[in-house]
Backbone bond lengths (Angstrom), bond angles and torsions (degrees), N, CA, C in turn:
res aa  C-N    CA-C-N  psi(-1)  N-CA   C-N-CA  omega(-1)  CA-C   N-CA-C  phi
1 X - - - 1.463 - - 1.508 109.50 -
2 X 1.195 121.50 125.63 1.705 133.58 175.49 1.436 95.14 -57.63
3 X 1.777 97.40 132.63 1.403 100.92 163.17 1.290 126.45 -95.51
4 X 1.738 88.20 159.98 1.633 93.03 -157.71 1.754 124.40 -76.60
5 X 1.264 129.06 172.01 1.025 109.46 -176.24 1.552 118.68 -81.04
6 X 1.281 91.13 126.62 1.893 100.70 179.82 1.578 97.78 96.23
7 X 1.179 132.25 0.43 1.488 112.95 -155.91 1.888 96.86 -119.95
8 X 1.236 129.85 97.70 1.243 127.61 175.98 1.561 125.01 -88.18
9 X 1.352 126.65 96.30 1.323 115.35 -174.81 1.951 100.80 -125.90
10 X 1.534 92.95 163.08 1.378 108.38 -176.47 2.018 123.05 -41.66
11 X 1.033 88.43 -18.17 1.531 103.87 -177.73 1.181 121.35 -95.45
12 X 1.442 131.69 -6.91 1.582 146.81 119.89 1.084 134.31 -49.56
13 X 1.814 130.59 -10.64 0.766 139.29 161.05 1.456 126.31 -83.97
14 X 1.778 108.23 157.34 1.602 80.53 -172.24 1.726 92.57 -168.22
15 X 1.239 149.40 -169.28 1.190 144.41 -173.76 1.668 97.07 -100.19
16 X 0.933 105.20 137.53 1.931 88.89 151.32 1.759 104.29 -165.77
17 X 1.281 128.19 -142.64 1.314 125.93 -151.41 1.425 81.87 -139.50
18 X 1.829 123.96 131.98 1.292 120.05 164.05 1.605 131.66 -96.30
19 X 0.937 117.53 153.70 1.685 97.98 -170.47 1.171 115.71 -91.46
20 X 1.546 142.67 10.10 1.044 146.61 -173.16 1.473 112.32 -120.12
21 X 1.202 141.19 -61.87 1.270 141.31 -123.57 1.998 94.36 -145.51
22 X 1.686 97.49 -100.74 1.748 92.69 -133.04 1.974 96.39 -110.52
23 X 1.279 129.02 88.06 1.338 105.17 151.81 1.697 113.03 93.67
24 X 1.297 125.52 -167.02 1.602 118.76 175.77 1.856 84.80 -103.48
25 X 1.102 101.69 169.87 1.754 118.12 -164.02 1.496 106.98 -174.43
26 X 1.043 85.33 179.07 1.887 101.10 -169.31 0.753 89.31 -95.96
27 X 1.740 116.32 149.55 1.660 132.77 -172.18 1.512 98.39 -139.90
28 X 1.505 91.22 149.28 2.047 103.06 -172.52 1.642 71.80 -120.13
29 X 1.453 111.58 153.60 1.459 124.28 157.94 1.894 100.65 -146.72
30 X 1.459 101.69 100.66 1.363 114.87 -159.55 1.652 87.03 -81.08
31 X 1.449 103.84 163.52 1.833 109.57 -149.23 1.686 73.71 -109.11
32 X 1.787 120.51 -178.94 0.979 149.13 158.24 1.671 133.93 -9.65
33 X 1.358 148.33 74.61 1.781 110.24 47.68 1.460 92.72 -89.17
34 X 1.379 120.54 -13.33 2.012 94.79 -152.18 1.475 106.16 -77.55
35 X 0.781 125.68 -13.37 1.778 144.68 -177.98 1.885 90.69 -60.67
36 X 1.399 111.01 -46.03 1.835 109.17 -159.71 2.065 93.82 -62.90
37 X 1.622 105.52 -21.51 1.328 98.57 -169.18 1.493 109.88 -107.39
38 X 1.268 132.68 -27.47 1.206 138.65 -170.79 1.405 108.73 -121.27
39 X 1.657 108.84 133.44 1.175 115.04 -170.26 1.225 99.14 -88.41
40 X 1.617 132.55 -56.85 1.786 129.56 176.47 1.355 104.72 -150.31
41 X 1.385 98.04 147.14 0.997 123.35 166.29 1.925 105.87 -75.69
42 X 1.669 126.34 136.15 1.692 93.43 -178.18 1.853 85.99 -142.82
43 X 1.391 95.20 159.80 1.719 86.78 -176.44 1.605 91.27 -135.56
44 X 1.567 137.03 138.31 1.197 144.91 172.26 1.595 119.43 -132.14
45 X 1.370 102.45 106.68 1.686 108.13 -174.76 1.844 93.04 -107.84
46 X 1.454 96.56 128.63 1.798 95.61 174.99 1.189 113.50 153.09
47 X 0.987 126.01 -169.90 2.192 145.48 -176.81 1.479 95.39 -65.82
48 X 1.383 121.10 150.96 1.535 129.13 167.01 1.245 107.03 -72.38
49 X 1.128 111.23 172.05 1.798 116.34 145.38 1.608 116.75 -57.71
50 X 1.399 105.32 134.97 1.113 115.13 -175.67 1.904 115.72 -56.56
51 X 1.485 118.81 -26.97 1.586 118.25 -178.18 2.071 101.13 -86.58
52 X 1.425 76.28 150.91 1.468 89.57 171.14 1.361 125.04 -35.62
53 X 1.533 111.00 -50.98 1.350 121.76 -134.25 1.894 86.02 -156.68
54 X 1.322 103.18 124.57 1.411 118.09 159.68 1.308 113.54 -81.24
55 X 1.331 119.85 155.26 2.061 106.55 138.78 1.916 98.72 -111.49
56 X 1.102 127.93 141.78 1.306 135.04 157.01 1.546 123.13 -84.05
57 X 1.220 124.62 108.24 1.789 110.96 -167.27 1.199 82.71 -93.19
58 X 1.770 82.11 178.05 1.467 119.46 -151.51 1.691 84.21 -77.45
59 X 1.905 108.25 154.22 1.524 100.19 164.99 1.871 91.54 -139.36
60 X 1.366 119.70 4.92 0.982 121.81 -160.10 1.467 169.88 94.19
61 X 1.211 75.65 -15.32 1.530 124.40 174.83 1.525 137.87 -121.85
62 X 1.431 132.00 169.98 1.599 117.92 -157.35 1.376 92.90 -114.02
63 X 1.461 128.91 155.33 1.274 144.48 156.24 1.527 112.53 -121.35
64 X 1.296 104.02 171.15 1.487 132.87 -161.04 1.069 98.45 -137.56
65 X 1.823 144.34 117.03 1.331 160.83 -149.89 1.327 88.75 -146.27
66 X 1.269 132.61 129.87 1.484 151.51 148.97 1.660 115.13 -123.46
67 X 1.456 108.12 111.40 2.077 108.35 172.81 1.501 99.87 -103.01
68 X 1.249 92.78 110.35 1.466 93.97 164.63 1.347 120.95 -126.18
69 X 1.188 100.10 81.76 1.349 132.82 162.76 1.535 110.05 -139.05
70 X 1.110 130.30 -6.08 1.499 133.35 -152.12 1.873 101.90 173.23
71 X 1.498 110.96 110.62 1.125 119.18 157.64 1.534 123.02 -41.96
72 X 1.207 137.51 19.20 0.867 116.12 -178.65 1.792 115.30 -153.71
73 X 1.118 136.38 162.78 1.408 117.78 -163.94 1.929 106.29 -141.78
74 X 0.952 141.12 172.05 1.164 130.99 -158.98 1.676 98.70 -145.95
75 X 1.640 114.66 111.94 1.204 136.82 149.82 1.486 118.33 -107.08
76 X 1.905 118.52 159.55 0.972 122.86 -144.99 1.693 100.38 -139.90
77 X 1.326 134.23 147.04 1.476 124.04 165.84 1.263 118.07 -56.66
78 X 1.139 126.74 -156.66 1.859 128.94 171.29 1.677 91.07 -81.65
79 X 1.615 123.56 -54.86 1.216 110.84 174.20 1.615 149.17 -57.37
80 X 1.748 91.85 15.45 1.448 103.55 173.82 1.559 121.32 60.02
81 X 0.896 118.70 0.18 1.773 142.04 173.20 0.932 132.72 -116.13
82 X 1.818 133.99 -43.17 1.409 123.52 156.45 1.636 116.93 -88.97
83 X 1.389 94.40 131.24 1.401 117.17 171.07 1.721 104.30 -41.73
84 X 1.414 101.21 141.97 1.582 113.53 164.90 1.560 108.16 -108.75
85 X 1.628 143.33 77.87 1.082 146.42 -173.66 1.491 117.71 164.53
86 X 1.184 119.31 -140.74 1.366 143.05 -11.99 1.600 119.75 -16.91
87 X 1.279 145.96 138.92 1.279 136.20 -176.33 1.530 106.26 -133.34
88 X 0.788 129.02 118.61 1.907 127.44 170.52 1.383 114.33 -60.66
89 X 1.490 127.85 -178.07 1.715 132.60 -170.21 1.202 88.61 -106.48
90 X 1.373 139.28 50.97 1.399 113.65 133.33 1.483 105.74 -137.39
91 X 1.266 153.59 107.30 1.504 143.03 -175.55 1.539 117.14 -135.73
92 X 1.275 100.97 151.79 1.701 117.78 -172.19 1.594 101.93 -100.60
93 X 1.610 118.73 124.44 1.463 111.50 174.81 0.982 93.16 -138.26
94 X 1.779 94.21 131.75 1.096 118.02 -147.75 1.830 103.48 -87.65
95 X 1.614 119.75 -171.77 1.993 104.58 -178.77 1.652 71.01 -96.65
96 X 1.540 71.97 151.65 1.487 110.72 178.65 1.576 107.01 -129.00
97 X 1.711 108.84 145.20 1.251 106.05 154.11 1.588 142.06 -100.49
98 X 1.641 99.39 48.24 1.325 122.56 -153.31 1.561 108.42 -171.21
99 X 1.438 118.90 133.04 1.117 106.78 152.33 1.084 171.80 -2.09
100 X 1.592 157.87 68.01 1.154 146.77 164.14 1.542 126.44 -54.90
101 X 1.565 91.32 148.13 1.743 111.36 -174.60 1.101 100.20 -94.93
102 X 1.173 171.03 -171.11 1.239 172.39 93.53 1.557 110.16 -104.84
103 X 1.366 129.54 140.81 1.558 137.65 144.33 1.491 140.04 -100.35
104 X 1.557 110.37 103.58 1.092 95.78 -170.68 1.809 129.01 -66.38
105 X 1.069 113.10 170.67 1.662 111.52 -173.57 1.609 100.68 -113.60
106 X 1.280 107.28 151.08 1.719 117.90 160.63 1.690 103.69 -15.58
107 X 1.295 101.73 -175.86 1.681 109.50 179.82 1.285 96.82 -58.08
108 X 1.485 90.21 152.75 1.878 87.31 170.41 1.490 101.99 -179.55
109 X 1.174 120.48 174.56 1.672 132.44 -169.99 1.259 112.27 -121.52
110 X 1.404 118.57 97.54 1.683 123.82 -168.72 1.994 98.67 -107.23
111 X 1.143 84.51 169.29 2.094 108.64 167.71 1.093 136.03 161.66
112 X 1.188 110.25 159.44 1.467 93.36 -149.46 1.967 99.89 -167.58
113 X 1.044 97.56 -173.82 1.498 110.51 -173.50 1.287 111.43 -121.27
114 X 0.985 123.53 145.81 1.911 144.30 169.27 1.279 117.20 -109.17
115 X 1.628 122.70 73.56 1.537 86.39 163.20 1.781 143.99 -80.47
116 X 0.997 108.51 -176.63 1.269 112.95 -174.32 1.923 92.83 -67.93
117 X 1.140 111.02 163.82 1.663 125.47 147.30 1.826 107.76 -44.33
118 X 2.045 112.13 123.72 1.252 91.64 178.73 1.565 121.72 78.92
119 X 1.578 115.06 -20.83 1.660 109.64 -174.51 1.714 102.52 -102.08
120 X 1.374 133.09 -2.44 1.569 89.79 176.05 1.384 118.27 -97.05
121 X 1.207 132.97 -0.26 1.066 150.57 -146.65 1.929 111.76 -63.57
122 X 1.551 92.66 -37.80 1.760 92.65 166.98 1.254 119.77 -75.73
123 X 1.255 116.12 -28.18 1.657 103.01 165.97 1.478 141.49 -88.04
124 X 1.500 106.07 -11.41 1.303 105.27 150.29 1.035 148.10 -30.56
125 X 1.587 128.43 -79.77 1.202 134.74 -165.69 1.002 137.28 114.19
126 X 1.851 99.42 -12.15 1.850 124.59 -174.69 1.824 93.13 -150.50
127 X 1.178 90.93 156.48 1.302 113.24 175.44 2.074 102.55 -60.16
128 X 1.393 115.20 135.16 1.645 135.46 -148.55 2.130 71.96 -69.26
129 X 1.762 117.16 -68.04 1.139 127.52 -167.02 1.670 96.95 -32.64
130 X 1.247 133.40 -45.26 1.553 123.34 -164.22 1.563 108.54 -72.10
131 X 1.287 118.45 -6.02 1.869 107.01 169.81 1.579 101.67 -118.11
132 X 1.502 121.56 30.34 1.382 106.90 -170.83 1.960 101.72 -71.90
133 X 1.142 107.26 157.25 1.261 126.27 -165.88 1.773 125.65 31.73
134 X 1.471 115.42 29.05 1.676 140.63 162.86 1.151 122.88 -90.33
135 X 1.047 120.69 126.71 1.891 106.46 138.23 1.314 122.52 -80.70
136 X 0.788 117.11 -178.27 1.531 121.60 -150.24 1.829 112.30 175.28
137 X 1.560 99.29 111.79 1.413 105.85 -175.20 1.332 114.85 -73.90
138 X 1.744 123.32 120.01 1.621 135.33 -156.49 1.589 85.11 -37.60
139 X 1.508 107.47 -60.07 1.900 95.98 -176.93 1.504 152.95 -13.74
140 X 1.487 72.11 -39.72 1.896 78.97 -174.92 1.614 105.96 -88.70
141 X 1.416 106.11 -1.49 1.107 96.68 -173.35 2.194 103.82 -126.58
142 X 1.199 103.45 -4.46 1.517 106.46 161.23 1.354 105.48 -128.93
143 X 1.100 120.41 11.58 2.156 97.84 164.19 1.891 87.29 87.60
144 X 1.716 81.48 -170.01 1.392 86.60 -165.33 1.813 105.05 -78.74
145 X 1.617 116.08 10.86 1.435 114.06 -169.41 1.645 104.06 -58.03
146 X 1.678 109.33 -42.46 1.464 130.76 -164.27 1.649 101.59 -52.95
147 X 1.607 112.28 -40.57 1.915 103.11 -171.77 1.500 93.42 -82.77
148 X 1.040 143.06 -30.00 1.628 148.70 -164.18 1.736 85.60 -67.94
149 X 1.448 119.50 -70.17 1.515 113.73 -166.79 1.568 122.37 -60.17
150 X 1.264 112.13 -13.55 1.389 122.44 176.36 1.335 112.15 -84.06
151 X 1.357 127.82 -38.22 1.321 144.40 139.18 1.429 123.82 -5.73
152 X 1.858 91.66 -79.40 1.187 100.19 178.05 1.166 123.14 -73.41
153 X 1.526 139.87 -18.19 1.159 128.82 157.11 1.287 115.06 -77.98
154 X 0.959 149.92 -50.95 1.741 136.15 141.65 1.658 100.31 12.69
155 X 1.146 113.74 -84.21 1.186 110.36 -178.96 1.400 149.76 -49.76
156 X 1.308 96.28 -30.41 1.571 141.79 171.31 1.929 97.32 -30.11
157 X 1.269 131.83 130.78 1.765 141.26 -175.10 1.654 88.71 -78.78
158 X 1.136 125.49 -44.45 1.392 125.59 -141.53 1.452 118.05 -138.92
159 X 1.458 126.81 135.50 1.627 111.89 -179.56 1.871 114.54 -62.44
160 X 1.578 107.91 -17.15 1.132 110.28 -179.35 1.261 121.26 -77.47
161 X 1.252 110.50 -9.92 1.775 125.26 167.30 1.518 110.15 -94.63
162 X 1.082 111.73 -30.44 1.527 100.45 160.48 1.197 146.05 -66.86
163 X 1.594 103.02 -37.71 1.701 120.81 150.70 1.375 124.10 -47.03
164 X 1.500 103.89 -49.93 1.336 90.88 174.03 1.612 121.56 -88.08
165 X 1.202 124.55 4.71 1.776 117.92 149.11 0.912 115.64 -75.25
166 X 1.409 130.45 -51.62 1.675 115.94 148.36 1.286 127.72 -19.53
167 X 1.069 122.48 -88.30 1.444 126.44 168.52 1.605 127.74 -18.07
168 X 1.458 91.73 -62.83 1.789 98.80 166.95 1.245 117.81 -67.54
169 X 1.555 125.88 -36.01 1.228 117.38 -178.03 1.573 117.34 -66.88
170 X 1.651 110.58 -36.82 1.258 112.76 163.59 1.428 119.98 -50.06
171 X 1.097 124.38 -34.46 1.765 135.57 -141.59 2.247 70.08 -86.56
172 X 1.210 114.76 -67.40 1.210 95.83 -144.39 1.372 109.36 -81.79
173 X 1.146 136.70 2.63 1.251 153.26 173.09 1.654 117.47 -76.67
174 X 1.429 103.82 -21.67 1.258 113.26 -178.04 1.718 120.39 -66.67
175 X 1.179 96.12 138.58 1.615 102.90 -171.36 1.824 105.20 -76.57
176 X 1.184 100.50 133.56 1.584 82.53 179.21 1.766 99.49 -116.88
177 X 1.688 87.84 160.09 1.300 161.50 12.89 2.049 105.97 -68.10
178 X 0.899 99.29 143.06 2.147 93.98 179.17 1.532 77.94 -92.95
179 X 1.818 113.79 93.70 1.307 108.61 140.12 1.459 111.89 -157.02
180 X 1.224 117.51 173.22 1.535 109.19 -169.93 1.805 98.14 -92.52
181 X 1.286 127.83 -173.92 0.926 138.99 161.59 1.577 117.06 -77.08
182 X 1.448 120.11 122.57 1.723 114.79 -173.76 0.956 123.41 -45.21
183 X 1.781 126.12 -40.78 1.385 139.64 169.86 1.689 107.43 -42.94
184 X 1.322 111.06 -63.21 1.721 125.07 178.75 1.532 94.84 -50.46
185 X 1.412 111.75 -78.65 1.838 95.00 -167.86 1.595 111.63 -51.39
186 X 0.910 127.37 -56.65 1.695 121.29 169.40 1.431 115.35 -13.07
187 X 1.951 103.67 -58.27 1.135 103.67 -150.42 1.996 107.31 -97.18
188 X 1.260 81.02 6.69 1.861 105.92 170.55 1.299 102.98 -82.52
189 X 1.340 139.89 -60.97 1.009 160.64 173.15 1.387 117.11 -43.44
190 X 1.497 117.15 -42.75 1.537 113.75 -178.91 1.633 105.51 -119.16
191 X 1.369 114.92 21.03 1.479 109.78 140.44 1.862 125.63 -96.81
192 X 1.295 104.81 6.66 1.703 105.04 167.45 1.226 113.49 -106.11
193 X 1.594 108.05 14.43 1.398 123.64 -177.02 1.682 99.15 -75.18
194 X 1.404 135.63 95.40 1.477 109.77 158.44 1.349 144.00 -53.46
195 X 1.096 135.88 -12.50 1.268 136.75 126.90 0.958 161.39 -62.17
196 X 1.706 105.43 12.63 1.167 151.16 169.23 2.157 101.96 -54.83
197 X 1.407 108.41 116.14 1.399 105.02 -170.15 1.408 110.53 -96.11
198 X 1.575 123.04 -45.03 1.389 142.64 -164.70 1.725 119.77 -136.92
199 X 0.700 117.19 174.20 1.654 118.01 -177.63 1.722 89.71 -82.37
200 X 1.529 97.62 -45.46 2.155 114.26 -156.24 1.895 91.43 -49.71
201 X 1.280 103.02 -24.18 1.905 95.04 178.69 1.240 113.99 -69.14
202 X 1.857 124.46 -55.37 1.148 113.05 145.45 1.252 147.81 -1.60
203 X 1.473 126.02 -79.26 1.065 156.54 143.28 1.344 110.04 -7.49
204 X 1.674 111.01 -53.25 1.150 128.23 -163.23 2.018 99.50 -78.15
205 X 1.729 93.75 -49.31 1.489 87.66 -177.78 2.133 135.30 -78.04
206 X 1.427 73.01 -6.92 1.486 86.96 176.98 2.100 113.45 -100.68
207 X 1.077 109.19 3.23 1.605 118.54 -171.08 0.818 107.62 46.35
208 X 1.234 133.14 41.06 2.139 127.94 155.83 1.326 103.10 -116.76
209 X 1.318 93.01 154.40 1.370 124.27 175.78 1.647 104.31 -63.08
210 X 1.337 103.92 148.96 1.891 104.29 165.51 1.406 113.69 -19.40
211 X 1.192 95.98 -72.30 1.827 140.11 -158.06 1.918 100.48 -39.08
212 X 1.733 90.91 -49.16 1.632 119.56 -141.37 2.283 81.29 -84.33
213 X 1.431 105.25 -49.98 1.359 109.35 -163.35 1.466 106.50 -65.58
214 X 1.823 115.55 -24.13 1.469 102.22 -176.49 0.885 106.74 -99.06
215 X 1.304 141.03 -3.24 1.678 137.04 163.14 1.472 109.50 -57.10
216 X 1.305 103.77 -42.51 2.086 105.72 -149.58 1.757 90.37 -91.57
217 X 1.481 106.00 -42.55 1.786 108.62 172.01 1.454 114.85 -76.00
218 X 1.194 136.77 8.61 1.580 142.07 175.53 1.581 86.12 -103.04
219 X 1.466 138.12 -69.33 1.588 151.06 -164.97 1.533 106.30 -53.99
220 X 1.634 116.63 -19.11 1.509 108.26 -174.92 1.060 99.12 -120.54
221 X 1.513 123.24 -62.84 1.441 112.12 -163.31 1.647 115.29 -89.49
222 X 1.192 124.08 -6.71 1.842 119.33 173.52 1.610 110.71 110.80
223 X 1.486 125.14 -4.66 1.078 124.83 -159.42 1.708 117.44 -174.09
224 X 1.479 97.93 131.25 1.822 93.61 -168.21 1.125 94.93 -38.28
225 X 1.652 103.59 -166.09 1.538 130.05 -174.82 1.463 92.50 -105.25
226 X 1.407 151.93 1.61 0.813 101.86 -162.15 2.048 80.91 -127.89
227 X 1.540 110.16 -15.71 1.317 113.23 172.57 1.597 110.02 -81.63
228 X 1.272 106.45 2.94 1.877 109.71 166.54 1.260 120.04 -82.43
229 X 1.739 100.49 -41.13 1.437 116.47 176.31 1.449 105.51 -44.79
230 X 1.177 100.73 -79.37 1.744 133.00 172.66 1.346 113.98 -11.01
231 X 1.639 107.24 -35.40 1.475 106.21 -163.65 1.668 98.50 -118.51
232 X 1.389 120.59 -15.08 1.381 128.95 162.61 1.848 128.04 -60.37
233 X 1.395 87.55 -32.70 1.345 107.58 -173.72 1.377 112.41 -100.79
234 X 1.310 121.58 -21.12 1.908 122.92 130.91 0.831 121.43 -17.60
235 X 1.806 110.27 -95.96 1.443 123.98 179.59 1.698 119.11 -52.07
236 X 1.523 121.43 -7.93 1.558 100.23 174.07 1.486 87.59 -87.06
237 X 1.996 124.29 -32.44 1.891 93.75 -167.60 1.384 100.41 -84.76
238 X 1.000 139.67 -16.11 1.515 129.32 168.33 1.593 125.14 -47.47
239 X 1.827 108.25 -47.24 1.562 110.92 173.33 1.528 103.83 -70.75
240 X 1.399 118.02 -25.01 1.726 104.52 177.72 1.256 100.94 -58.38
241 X 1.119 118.36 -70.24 1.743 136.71 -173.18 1.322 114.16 -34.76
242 X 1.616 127.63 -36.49 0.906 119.66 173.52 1.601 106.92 -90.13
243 X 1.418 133.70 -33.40 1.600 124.11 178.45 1.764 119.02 -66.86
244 X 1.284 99.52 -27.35 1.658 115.59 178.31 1.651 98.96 -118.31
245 X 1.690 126.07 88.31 1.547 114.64 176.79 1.473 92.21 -109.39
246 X 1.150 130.21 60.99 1.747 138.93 138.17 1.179 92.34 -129.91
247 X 1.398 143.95 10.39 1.741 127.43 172.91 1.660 111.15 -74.81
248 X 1.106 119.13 105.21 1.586 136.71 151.93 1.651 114.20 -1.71
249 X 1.295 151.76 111.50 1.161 160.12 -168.54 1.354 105.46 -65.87
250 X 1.353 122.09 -7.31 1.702 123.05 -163.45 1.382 90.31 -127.28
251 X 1.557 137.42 -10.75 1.080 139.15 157.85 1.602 123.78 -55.82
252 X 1.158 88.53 -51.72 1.795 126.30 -154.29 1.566 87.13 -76.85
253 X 1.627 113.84 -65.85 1.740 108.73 174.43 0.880 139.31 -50.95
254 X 1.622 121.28 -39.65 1.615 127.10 141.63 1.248 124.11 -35.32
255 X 1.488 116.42 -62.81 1.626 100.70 178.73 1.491 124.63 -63.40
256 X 1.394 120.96 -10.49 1.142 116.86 -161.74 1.861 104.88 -113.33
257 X 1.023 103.55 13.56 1.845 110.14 -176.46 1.530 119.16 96.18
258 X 1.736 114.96 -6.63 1.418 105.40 -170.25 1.265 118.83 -68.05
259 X 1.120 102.98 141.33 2.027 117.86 163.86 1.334 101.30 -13.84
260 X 1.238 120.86 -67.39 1.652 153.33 -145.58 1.496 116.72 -162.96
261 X 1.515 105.36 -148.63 1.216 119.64 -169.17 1.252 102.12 -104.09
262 X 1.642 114.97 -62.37 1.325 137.73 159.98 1.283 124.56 -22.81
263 X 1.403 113.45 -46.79 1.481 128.70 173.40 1.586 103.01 -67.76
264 X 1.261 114.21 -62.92 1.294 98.04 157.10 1.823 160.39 -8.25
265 X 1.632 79.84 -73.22 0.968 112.40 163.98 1.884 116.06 -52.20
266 X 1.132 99.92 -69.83 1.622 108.23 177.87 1.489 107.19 -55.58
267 X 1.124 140.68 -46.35 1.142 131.81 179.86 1.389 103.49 -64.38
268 X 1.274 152.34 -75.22 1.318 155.45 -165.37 1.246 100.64 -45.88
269 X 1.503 139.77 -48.31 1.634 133.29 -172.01 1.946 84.26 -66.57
270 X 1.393 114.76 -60.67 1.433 105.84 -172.08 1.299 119.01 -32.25
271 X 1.611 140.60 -46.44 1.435 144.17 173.97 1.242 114.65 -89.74
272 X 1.579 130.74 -1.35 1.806 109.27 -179.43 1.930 78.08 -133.01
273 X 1.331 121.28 -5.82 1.468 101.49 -174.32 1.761 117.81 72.74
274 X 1.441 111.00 16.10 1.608 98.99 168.40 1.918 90.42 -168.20
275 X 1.122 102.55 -167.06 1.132 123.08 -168.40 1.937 116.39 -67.51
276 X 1.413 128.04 161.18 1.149 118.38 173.20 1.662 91.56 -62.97
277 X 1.772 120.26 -50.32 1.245 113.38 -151.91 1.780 100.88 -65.27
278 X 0.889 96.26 -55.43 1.924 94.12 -173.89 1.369 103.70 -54.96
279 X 1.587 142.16 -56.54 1.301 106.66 140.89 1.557 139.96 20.71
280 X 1.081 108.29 -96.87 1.537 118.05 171.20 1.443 119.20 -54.35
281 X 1.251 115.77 -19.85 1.625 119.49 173.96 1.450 107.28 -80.26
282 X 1.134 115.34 -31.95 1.287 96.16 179.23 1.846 119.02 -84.47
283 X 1.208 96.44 167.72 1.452 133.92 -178.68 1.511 118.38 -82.02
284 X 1.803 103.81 58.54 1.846 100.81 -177.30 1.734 91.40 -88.68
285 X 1.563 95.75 166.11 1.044 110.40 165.82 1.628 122.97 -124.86
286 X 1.177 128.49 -3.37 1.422 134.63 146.48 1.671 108.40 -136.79
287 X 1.410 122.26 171.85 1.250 154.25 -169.78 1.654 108.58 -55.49
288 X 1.350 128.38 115.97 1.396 102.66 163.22 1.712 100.19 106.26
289 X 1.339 120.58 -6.44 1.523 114.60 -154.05 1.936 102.34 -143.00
290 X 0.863 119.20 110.01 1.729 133.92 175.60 1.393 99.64 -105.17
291 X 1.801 97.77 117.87 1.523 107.30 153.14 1.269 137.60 -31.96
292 X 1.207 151.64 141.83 1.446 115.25 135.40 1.720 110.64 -134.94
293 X 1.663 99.70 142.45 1.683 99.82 -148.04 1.743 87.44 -141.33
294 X 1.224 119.14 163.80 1.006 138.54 -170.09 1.593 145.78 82.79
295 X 0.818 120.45 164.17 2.125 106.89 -151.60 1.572 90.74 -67.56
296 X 1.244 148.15 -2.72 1.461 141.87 162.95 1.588 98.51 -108.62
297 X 1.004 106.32 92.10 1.445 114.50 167.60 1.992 107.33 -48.43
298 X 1.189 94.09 -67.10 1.580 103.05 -179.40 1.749 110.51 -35.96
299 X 1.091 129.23 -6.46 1.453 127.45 -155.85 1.571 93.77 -131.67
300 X 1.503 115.80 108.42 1.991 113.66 -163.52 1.570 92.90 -73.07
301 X 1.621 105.20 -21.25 1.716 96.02 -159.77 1.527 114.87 -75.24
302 X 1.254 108.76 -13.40 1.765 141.13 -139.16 1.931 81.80 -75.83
């Protein structure tokens, strides 16, 4: 049974894989409207990943990371070595069309939010396009409410009390009406289209102009229309690649719209930084997340 709004109980919870941060974790999937914007709520108490240094690929969408255990949270350049901060324990990262580094810390108690593609945009406060590829401390963008709520879940006995301050805090923060613009869902909608040829179809199905579709799709979802595509159409050949890893690279690009193979190819080193094949050599342990291990950090193969 979908949970209800505002109402967090044990039977909404459930294991699953997070796309940002730490490990399998407990997942909130808050029911109807906040459900249309947020994919999970996820909470992870425990050991890091064993490598130094993550990269997080792109999935399109923005998350919300809170450590509360420790004010403070750890992002990385593309070179996996300079710090992105000082950063505090509560931060907004923004969709990117590129990679994240992340570092995990000693044991510790993280959580955080997932939105959907297109969903954080009412609780912000700024247009989603103004943090595309940042983090960004909740602060600067909620006042001092953002260190108070990190606080209070800090404090929080239970992940099921944390979900639901989440939840409420979302609920009242929400910009109303909680809906996207029709053009945006349209144009959400007919980029998971695989037969999707050009953006100009888009365009075509939503009745805006170029001009008109990357303003209103930059303001909601974090990222043109056409660097969403780009990074949408990744992650469907990436989950092939990983469910079929004897599938052919000229297979995989065909089904998925590429030029070629090559095209392929170059795009995929562009979001994980190495090869489909080295890819598969490595040793992930959830979705969305590349090791990186060895006395040259900078080197994924190392």
């Amino acid at each position: 049974m979908a949970a209800k709004w505002g109402a967090v109980t044990w039977s909404t919870l459930r294991r699953c894989e997070t796309t940002l941060l730490l490990m399998p974790s407990l997942m909130y999937r808050p029911g109807a409207p906040l459900g249309a914007f947020v994919d999970c709520f996820w909470h992870y108490d425990g050991d890091p990943a064993p490598a130094a240094r993550e990269r997080a690929l792109p999935s399109g969408s923005l998350d919300l990371v809170i450590n509360l255990d420790a004010d403070c949270l750890e992002f990385f350049a593309v070179d996996a070595v300079t710090p992105l901060g000082p950063l505090p324990g509560i931060v907004l990262s923004g969709a990117a069309a590129g990679f994240v580094t992340i570092g995990p810390r000693p044991r510790t108690t993280v959580m955080g939010v997932h939105f959907k593609p297109g969903g954080a945009f009412p609780f912000l406060g700024v247009p989603a396009g103004d943090l595309e590829g940042v983090q960004v401390p909740l602060e600067a963008l909620w006042g001092p409410s953002a260190r108070e709520l990190r606080e209070r879940l800090a404090e929080a006995a239970t992940p099921t009390q944390r979900f639901a301050m989440l939840d409420a805090c979302l609920r009242e923060r929400a910009r109303r009406p909680l809906e996207r613009h029709p053009a945006v869902a349209e144009a959400l909608r007919a980029f998971e289209d695989p037969w999707l040829e050009s953006v100009a179809q888009v365009n075509a199905r939503t009745g805006l102009s170029p001009r008109q579709l990357i303003a209103r799709f930059r303001d909601q979802v974090g990222l043109a229309p056409k660097s969403y595509w780009r990074v949408r159409r990744f992650q469907a050949a990436l989950r092939h690649l990983e469910s079929a890893r004897d599938a052919r690279g000229a297979a995989i690009a065909a089904e998925h719209g590429y030029f070629d193979q090559a095209h392929y190819n170059r795009d995929f080193r562009a979001f994980t930084g190495m090869s489909p094949r080295e890819y598969l050599a490595r040793e992930y342990a959830r979705p969305n997340h590349v090791p990186l291990r060895g006395k040259n950090i900078q080197d994924p193969t190392a």
